[in-house]
N, C-alpha and C positions, 0 to 999 in steps of 0.2 A: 504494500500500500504506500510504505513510505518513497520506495522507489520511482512510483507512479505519482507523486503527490511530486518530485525534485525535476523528476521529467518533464512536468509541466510547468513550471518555473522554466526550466532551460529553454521550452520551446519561447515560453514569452520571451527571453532574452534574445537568441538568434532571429527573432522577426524584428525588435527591437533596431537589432544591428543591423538586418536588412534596410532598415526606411533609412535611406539618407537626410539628412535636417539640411536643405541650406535657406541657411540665413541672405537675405536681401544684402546686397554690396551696400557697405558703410561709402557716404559720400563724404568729400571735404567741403567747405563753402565758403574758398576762397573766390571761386564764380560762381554763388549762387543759380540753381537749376531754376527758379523761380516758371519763368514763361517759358523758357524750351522745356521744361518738364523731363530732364534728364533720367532723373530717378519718376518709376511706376510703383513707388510708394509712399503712398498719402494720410497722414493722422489727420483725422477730422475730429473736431471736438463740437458736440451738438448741442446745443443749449436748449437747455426744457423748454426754453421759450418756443421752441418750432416746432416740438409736438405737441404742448396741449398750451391753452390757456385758464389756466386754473382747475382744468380737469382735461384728462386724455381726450385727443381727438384721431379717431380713427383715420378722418380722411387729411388731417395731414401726413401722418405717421406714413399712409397709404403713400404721398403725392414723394413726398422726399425718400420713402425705400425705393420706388419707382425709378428715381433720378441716379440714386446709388448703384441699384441694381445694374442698369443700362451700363455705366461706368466699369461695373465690375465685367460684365460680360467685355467691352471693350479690351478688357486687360490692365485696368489699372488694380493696383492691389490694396485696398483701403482698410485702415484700423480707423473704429469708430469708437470714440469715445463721450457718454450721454451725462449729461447735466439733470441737477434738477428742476430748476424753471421757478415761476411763481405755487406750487406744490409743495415743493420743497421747503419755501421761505415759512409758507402759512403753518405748516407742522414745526418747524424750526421755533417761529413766533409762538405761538401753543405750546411748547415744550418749555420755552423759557417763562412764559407766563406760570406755568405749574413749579417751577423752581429749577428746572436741569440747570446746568453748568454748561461751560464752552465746552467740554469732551463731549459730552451728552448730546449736545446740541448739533455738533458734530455728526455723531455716529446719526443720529435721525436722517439728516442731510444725505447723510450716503447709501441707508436705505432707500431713502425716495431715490436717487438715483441709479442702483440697480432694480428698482420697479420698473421705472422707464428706458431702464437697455433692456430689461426683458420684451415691452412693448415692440422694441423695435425687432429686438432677432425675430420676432413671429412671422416680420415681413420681409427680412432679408433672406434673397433665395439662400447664398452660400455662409450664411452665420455660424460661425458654431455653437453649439445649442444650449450655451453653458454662460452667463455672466461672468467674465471674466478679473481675478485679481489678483494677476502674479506677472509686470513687467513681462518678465524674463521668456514668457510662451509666446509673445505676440509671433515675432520671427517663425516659430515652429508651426506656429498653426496657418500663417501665410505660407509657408511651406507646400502648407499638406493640401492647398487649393482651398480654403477656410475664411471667413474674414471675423477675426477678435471683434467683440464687443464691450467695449468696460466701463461700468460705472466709478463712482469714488472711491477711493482705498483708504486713503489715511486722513486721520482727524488734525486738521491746520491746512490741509492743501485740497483746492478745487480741483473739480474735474479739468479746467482747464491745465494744471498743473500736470496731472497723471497721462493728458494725453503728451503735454511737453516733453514729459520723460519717458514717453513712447519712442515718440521721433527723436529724441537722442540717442536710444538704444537701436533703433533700426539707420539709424541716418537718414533720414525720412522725411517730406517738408510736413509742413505741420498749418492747416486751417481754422481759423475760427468760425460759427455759424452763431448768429446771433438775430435778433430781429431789427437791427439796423443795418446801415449798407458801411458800415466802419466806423472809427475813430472820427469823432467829433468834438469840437470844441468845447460841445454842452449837449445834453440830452434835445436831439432835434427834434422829438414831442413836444416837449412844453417850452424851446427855443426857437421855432420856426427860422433865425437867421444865424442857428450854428452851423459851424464852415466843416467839411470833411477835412481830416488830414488825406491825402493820397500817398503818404512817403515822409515815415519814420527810420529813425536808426533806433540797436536796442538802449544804449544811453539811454535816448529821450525819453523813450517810452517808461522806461524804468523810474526815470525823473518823476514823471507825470502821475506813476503809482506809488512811487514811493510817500508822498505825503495823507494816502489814505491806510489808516487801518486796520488789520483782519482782524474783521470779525465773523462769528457764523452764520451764514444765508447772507454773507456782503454778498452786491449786485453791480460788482464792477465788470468791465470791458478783460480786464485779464487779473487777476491775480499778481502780488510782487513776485511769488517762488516761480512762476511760470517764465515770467521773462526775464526771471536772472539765467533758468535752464537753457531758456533760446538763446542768450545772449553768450552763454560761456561756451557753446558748440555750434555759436554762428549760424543759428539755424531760420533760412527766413521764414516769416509769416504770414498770412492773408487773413485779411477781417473782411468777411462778405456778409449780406444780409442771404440767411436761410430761406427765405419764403421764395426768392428770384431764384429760384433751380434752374434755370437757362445760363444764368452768371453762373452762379454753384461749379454746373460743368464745364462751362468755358476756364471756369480756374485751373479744374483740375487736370484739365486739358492741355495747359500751356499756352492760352491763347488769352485774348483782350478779354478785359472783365474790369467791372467796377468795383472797387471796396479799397481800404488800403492796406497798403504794404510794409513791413516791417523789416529791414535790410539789417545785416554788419556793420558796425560803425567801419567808417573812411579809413581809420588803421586797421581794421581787422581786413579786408580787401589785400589778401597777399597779392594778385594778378589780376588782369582782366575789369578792372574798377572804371575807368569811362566806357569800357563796352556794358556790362552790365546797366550800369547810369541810362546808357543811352536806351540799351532793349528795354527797360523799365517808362522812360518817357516815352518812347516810342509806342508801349503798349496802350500806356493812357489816354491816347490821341485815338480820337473816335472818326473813320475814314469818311466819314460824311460830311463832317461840320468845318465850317474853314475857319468858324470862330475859334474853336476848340483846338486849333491848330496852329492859333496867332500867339495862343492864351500861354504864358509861360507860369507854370505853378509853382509856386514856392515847395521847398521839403516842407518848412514850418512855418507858422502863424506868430505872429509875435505874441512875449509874455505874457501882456497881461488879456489875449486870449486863448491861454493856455484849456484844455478839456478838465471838465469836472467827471469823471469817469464812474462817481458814485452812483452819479445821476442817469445812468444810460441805461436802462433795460435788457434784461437777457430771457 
C-alpha cells in the first residue's frame, strides 16, 4: 500500500517536471514599450468603480470582460487586478462606525475586493478559476495559457499597489482603469475646468501623492506605495477612463489613446529619450484636428494648479 501510496507522489513529480514554467521576458525601460507595445504583457488594475456603482452591475462587468476577452484572444496576455469601488468604502465606513481599527478596516476592504474578482473570472473566458494571492504565480499561470485575477493582499496597500508589484515581477506595463479619463488637476465632476495632465514623470507624481495620507477606503488616483514600485523599476503607466473600452484597447494595443501617461524621470532615460518624447507627443496628436496639432502641451501645469487626487473618484 505504502509503495503504491510513494508511486503516486513520484508520478505527481515527473508531470510536474514535464510542464515547463516560462516566465514572460523581464523588460528594461530604458525605452519605454509604452505605444509600440513591445512586451504582450499587461497588468490592468480595475477599479470597483467600473463594475458596479454601489452594487454589482452585470452588464458592465459583461461590457468590459467582452473588451478583455477580444484582447486576450488577440494575444495579449493580461493580469487583472480588481478594486473595490464605492462597496468597499461603504463596508469600510460601517466597520469603523462599529469600532474596527485601520487593520480591521483593512482586511474588510480586501474582502470586498476578492468578491468583485470573483464577479469578474465568471466572465473571463480564460481566468483561472481561483482569486488569486501569491505574486509569485502570476508568471506561471500566464504560462499555462491562464489569465490571474487578484484582489487585495495586504492591509496598508491598494489594489493598485498589488497590481504595481505584478508588473514589477513580470516586467510588465502596468494600466490604471478608473472612471475618469486621467490625472486631473481637481476632481472634473464637481471642477468642470480641471485640466488633464497628459505627461507625468514618476517624481511628480509621487510629489502630488505624497502630501495625502493613507488611510482605509482612501479614494485616490494611485496610492504612495504604488508609484514609488513604478518609479524604482521605471515602469510606465497609463490612466485611462474604464467605461471608453475602445481607448481601453487602443492602449493596450500600442496605438493613440486618450488618458495620461506616466514616464521615467529624464535621468532614468539611459537611451533613446527624445525618440520616446517624440513617439509619446506624437501619439497624442489626434490625425484629424489641425488645432490639436498646432497645440503644444505642456508635461505640467503650474503649482498652484497642482491635482487634489483625494478628490477624484474611483
Amino acid at each position: 500500500m505504502f509503495e503504491d501510496m510513494f508511486g503516486m507522489f513520484n508520478k505527481d513529480k515527473e508531470a510536474d517536471e514535464e510542464t515547463e514554467i516560462i516566465r514572460p521576458e523581464r523588460k528594461t525601460y530604458s525605452s519605454p514599450p509604452v505605444y509600440s507595445a513591445v512586451s504582450n504583457v499587461t497588468v490592468i488594475s480595475v477599479g470597483g468603480s467600473i463594475l458596479m456603482d454601489g452594487k454589482p452591475k452585470a452588464e458592465a462587468i459583461l461590457a468590459i470582460s467582452n473588451c478583455l476577452n477580444e484582447l486576450i484572444r488577440q494575444g495579449h496576455r493580461l493580469v487583472l487586478v480588481v478594486g473595490g469601488g464605492k462597496i468597499a468604502r461603504d463596508y469600510v465606513n460601517a466597520a469603523k462606525e462599529l469600532g474596527a481599527n485601520n487593520f480591521e478596516l483593512d482586511e474588510f476592504g480586501i474582502k470586498i475586493t476578492r468578491v468583485n474578482a470573483l464577479l469578474l473570472i465568471t466572465s473571463i473566458e480564460s481566468a483561472f478559476p481561483k482569486v488569486l494571492s501569491d505574486v509569485s504565480r502570476a508568471g506561471e499561470i500566464l504560462a499555462n495559457g491562464k489569465t490571474p485575477i487578484y484582489g487585495g493582499l495586504i492591509p496598508g496597500f491598494t489594489t493598485d499597489a498589488v497590481a504595481a508589484l505584478i508588473a514589477e515581477s513580470l516586467g510588465a506595463r502596468f494600466i490604471n482603469l478608473s472612471n475618469v479619463d486621467g490625472i486631473f488637476t481637481a476632481d472634473p465632476s464637481a471642477h468642470p475646468s480641471a485640466r488633464m495632465y497628459t505627461e507625468l514623470n514618476h517624481s511628480k507624481l509621487i510629489e502630488i501623492l505624497a502630501g495625502n495620507a493613507m488611510k482605509p477606503g482612501q479614494n485616490l488616483i494611485l496610492d504612495l506605495p504604488a508609484a514609488m514600485i513604478l518609479k524604482r523599476s521605471q515602469i510606465p503607466a497609463l490612466f485611462l477612463n474604464g467605461h471608453d473600452l475602445e481607448n481601453v484597447t487602443a492602449a493596450v494595443q500600442g496605438i493613440e489613446f486618450k488618458g495620461t501617461i506616466v514616464m521615467p524621470d529624464s535621468d532614468e532615460l539611459i537611451e533613446g529619450e527624445e525618440e520616446v518624447k517624440k513617439r509619446v507627443r506624437k501619439a497624442k496628436k489626434k490625425k484629424t484636428a489641425k488645432k490639436s496639432k498646432a497645440k503644444k502641451i505642456p508635461a505640467f501645469y503650474e503649482d498652484d494648479e497642482e491635482p487634489h487626487p483625494d478628490n477624484i473618484k474611483f
